[in-house]
DOKE-436244 format. One line per field, with one value per residue (C-alpha): residue number from 0; chain; z, y, x. Coordinates in steps of 0.02 Angstrom, whole numbers, plus 50000, padded with zeros to 5 digits. Each point is the difference from the previous one (the first is absolute). Example, Ala and Ser with C-alpha at 12.3 -4.5 7.8 and 13.67 -1.06 7.14 Angstrom:
REM DOKE-436244
i c(0  1)
ch c(A  A)
pz c(50390  49967)
py c(49775  50172)
px c(50615  50069)
This chain:
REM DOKE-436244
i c(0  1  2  3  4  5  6  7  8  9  10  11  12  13  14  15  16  17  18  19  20  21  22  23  24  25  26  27  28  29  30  31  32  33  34  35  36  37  38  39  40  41  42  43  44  45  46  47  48  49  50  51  52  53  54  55  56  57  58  59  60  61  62  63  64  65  66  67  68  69  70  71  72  73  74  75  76  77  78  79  80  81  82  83  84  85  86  87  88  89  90  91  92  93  94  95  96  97  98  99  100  101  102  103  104  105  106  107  108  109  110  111  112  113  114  115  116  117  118  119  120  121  122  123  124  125  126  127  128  129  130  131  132  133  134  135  136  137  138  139  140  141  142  143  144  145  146  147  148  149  150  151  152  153  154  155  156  157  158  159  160  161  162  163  164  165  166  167  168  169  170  171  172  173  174  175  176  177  178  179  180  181  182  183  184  185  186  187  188  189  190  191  192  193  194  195  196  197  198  199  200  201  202  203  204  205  206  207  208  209  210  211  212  213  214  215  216  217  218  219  220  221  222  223  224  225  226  227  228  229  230  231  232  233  234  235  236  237  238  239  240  241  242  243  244  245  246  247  248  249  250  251  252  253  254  255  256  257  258  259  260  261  262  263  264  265  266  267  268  269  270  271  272  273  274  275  276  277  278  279  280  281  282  283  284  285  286  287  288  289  290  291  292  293  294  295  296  297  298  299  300  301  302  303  304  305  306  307  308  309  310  311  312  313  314  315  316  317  318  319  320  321  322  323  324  325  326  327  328  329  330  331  332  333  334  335  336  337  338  339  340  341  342  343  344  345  346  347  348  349  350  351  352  353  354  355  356  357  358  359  360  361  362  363  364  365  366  367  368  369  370  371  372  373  374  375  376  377  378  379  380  381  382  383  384  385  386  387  388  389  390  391  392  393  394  395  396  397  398  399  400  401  402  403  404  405  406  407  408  409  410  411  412  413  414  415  416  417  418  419  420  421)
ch c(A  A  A  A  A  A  A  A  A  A  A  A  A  A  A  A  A  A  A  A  A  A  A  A  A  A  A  A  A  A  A  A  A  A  A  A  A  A  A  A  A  A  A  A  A  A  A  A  A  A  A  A  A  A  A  A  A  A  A  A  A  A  A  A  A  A  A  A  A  A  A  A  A  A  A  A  A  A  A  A  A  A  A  A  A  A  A  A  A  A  A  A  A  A  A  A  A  A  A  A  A  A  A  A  A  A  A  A  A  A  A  A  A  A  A  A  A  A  A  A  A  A  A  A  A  A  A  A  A  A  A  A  A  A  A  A  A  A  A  A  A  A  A  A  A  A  A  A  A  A  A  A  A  A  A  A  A  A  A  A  A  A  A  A  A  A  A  A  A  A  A  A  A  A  A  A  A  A  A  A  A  A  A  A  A  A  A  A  A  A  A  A  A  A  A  A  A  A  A  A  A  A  A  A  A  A  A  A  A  A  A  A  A  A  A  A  A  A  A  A  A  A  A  A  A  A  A  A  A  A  A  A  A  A  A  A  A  A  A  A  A  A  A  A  A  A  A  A  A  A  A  A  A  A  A  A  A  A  A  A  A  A  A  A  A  A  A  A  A  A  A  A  A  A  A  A  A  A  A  A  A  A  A  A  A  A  A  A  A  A  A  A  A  A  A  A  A  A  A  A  A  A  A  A  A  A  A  A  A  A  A  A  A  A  A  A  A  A  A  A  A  A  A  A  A  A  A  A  A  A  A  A  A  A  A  A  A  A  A  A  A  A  A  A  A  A  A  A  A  A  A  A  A  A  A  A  A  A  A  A  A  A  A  A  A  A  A  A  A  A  A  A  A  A  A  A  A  A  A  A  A  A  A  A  A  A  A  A  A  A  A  A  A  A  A  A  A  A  A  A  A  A  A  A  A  A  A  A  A  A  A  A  A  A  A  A  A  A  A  A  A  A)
pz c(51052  50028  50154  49941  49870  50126  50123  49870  49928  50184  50031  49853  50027  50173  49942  49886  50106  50129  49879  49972  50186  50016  49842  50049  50171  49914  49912  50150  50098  49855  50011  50171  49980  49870  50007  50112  49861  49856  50095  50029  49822  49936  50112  49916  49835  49936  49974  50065  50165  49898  49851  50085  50094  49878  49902  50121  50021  49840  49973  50149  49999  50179  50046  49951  49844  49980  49916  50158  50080  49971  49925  50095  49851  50031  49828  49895  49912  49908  49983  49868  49936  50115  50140  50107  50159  50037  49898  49972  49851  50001  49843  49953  49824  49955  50087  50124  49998  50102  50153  50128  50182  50157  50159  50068  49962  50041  49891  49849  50048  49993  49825  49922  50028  49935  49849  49958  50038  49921  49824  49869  49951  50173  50015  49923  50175  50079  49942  50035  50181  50125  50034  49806  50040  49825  49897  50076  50001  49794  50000  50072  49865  49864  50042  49981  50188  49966  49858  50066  49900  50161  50113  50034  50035  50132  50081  50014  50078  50121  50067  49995  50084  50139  50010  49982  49940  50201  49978  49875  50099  50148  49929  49921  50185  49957  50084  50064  50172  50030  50085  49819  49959  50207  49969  49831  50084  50131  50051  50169  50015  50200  49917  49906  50131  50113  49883  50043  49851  49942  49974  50190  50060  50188  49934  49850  50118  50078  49797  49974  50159  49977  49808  50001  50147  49870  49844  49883  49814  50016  49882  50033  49851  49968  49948  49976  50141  49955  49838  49855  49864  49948  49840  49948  50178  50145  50152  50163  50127  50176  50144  50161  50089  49881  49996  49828  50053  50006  49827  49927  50074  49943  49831  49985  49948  50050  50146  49916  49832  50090  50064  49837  49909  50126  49998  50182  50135  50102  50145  50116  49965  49896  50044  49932  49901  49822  49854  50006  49814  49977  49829  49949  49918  49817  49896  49930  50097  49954  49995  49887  50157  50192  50072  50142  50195  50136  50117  49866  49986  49843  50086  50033  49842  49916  50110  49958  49813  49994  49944  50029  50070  49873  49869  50090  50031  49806  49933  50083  50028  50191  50109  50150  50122  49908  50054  49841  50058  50035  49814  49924  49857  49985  49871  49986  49843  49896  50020  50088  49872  50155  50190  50096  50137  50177  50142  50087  50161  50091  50099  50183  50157  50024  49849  49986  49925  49913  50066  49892  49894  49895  49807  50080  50143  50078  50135  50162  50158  50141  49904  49981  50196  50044  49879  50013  49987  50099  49949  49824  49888  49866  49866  49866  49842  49955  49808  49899  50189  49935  50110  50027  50088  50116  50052  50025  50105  50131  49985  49926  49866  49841  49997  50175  49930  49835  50105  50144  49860  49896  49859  49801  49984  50055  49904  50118  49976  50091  50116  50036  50163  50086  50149  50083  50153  50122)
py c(46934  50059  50061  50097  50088  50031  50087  50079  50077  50059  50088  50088  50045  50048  50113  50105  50004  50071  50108  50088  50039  50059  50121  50045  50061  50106  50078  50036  50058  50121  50048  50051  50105  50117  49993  50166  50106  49913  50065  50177  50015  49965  50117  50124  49968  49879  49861  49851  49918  49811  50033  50092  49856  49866  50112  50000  49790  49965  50129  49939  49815  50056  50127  49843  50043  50053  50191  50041  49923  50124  50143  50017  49998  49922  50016  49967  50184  50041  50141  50101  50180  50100  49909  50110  49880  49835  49866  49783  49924  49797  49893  50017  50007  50036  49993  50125  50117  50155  49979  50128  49969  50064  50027  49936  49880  50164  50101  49844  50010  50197  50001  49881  50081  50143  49929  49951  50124  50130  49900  50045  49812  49939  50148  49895  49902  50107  50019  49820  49951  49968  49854  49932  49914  49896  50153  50083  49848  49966  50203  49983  49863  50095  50164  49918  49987  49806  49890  49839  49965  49928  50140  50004  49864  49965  50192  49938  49815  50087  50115  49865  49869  50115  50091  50165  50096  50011  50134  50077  50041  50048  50130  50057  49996  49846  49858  49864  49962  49830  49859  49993  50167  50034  49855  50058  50193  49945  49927  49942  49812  50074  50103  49883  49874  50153  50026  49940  49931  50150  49962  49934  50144  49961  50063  50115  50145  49935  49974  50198  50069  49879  50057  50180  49944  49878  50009  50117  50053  50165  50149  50128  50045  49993  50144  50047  50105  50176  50077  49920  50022  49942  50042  50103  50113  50024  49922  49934  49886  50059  49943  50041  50145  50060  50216  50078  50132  49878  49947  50157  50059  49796  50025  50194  50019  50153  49902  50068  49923  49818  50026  50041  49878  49860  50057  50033  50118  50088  49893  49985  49814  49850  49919  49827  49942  50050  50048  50187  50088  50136  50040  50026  49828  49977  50042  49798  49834  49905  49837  49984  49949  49966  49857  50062  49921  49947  50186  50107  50181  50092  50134  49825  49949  50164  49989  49842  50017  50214  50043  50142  50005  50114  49890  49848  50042  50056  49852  49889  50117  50026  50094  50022  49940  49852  49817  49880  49821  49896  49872  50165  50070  50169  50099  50084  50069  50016  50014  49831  49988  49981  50051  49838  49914  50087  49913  49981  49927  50088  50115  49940  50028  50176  50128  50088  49875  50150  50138  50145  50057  50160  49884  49820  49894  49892  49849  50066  50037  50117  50108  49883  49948  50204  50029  49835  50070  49917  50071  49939  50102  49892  50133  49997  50108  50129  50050  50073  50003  49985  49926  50168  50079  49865  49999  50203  49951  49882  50079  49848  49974  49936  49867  49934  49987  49912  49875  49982  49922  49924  50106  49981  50175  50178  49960  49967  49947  50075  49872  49941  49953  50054  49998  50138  49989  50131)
px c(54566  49810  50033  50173  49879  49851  50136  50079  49825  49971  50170  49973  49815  50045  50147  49878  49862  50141  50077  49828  49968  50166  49961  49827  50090  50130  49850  49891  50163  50016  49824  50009  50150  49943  49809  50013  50089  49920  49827  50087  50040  49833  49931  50123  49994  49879  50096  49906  50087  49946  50088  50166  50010  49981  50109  50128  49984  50022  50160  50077  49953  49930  50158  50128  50066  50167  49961  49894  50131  50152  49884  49830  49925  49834  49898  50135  49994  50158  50110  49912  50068  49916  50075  50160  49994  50113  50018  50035  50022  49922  49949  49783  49973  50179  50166  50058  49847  49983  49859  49965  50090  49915  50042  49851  49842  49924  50052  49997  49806  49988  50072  49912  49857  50048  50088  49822  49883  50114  50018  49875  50021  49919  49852  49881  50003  49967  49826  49977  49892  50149  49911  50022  50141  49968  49996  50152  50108  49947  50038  50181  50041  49937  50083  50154  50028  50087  50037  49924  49848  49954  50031  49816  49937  50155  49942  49814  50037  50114  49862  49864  50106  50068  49848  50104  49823  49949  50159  49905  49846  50080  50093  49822  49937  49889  50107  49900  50029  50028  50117  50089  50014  50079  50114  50043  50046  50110  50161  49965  49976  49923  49886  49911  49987  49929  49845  49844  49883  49923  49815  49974  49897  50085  50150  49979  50043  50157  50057  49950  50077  50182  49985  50075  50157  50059  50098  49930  50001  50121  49945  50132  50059  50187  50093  50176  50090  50041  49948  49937  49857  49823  49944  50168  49929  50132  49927  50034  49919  49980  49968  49861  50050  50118  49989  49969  50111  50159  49955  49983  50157  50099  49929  50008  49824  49886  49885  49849  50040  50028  49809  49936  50111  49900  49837  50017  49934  50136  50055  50143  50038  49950  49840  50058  50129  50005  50072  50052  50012  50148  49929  49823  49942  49967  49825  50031  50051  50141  49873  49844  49879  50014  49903  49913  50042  49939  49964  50086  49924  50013  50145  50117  49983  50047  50146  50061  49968  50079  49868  49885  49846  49913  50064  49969  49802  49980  50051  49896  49826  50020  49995  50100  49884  49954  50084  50029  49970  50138  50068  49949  50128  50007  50083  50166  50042  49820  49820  49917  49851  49886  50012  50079  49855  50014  49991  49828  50037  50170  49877  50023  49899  50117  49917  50170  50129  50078  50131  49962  50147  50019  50010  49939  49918  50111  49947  49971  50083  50016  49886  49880  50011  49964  49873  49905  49810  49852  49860  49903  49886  49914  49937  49902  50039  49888  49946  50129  50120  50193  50121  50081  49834  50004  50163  49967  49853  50104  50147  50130  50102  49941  50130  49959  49827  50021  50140  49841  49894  50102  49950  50085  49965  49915  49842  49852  49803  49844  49989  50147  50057  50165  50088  50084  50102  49987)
């Protein structure tokens, strides 16, 4: 009869401790599939990539339950007034509620960021350090976000057990590189195996060079096709290549007004892909703040927020030459009480990282390849010398001298030291 019981006890000890592997990989399968856009949409609008994806977990019991099931509803948000898209009714807090159905994870993702950062109820987050995963999760619950008196504590296990804050940072640009963090942002059992221990000096370079062929974190935004609006402002996004003129013509816009809609020099083509305005962009953006990205320039993110530049520099104290450093949240719709830190160290070997545009400074390219300057000039200001003298005595722009030195603004000291490219 002992043994019975001792077998029994096993079985049943084995069958949990099964039961919890096979959970823990439905979680990390999860993980992998939407880490990508849960990164993207931090990157876009603040949201941190830990807490969407706990978020999304939790709502989903790890993309499982039956709402995400027929609905692609991913965060459980429900129909609300305001709400004109598709619809499923399943049982929550009452019977037959109305939840939001998507056609796509995608799309689940896109909107629940924006259901967020466009609520007066959730701004307060959004003053919170991304990386506060505590204070946003205790946030969510007391916003009214879910009735489990719980809710938090389940969001913050979730992201401590699964380690989802490595998301976090490397949406911020600040991932740490290591065996986890590669195993954690790929798919490929191969890849993985591939890897050499990072650390091991003999092969630290093979790990750098293999790095950039393999899987990687995609930031190109999505966008719908066609026309559709940002901020209440007609827009389109366009790709490399595409002629101004054809737009102009599709859209029947004067082609001047799409330059000066975009804060764009005339051109032929596109330079890149990007969004293309058909209306000029609004004095106010439609969120509160915008979290500032990895290699963003003050032009993209007036672009992706419709917003204008002029507006966009008041706001926050800058000025257009100036880069805000990336985690930085700059201001939208009000005053920032103080100018936000500017990044110290994006200054590469090549001077010029900037292609000179008529409202902005945008990251460089074939300009910058045809105008790359060789020869130094360290100078030293003289008494009571402005800025403007000295760009009258060499013959640049003020802008490509403040950018040059990094400076915060046009105010210089006898004495200073600054370099000019020539």
């Amino acid at each position: 009869m002992q043994n019975v019981r001792t077998i029994l006890v096993a079985s049943f000890l084995f069958t949990g401790f099964l039961s919890r592997a096979q959970d823990q990989a439905v979680i990390q399968n999860y993980i992998s599939k939407y880490k990508d856009i849960a990164i993207a949409e931090m990157q876009r609008t603040g949201v941190p990539a830990s807490i969407k994806l706990a978020q999304g977990i939790h709502e989903t019991t790890a993309g499982t339950s039956l709402l995400v099931v027929k609905s692609n509803n991913h965060f459980g948000i429900k129909c609300k007034d305001t709400w004109k898209g598709q619809s499923v009714t399943h049982d929550d807090d009452l019977r037959g509620e109305c939840f939001r159905k998507y056609s796509s994870p995608d799309i689940s993702y896109r909107d629940h960021s924006d259901f967020l950062k466009n609520s007066q109820r959730y701004a307060q987050l959004f003053r919170l350090d991304p990386l506060d995963y505590a204070g946003w999760a205790n946030g969510l619950k007391k916003a009214g976000y879910a009735t489990n008196p719980r809710y938090p504590q389940i969001i913050i296990k979730l992201i401590e057990d699964y380690h989802l804050q490595d998301y976090t940072l490397i949406a911020l640009g600040r991932g740490p590189l290591n065996e986890e963090i590669l195993a954690k942002t790929t798919d490929e059992k191969e890849e993985k195996e591939f890897l050499p221990k990072i650390g091991d000096a003999r092969t630290e370079g093979v790990v750098k060079a293999a790095m950039p062929a393999k899987k990687m974190i995609s930031k190109k935004p999505q966008y719908p096709a066609g026309e559709f609006k940002i901020n209440e402002t007609k827009v389109i996004y366009a790709a490399e290549g595409t002629s101004f003129f054809t737009i102009a013509q599709q859209y029947n816009i004067p082609l001047a007004r799409i330059f000066e809609f975009n804060d764009l020099k005339e051109s032929e083509t596109l330079a890149k892909d990007q969004l293309i305005y058909l209306q000029r962009k609004r004095k106010t953006g439609n969120n509160e703040f915008h979290t500032v990205n990895t290699g963003e320039s003050l032009y993209d993110i007036a672009q992706e927020e419709a917003i204008r530049m002029e507006s966009l520099l008041e706001y926050n104290q800058l000025q257009n030459f100036m880069r805000p450093a990336i985690g930085q949240q700059l201001y939208l719709q009000t005053k920032a009480p103080v100018r936000p830190g500017l990044a110290k160290d994006e200054m590469m070997a090549d001077p010029i990282a900037y292609v000179k545009n008529e409202n902005t400074m945008m990251p460089g390219s074939a300009w910058q390849a045809e105008n790359k300057m060789e020869e130094v000039i360290i100078y030293t200001v003289q008494p009571k010398e402005t800025i403007y003298a000295i760009s009258k005595k060499y013959n640049i722009k003020i802008d490509d001298l403040a950018a040059w030195n990094q400076l915060n603004n046009y105010d210089l000291k006898t004495g200073q030291q600054l370099k000019i490219y020539k």
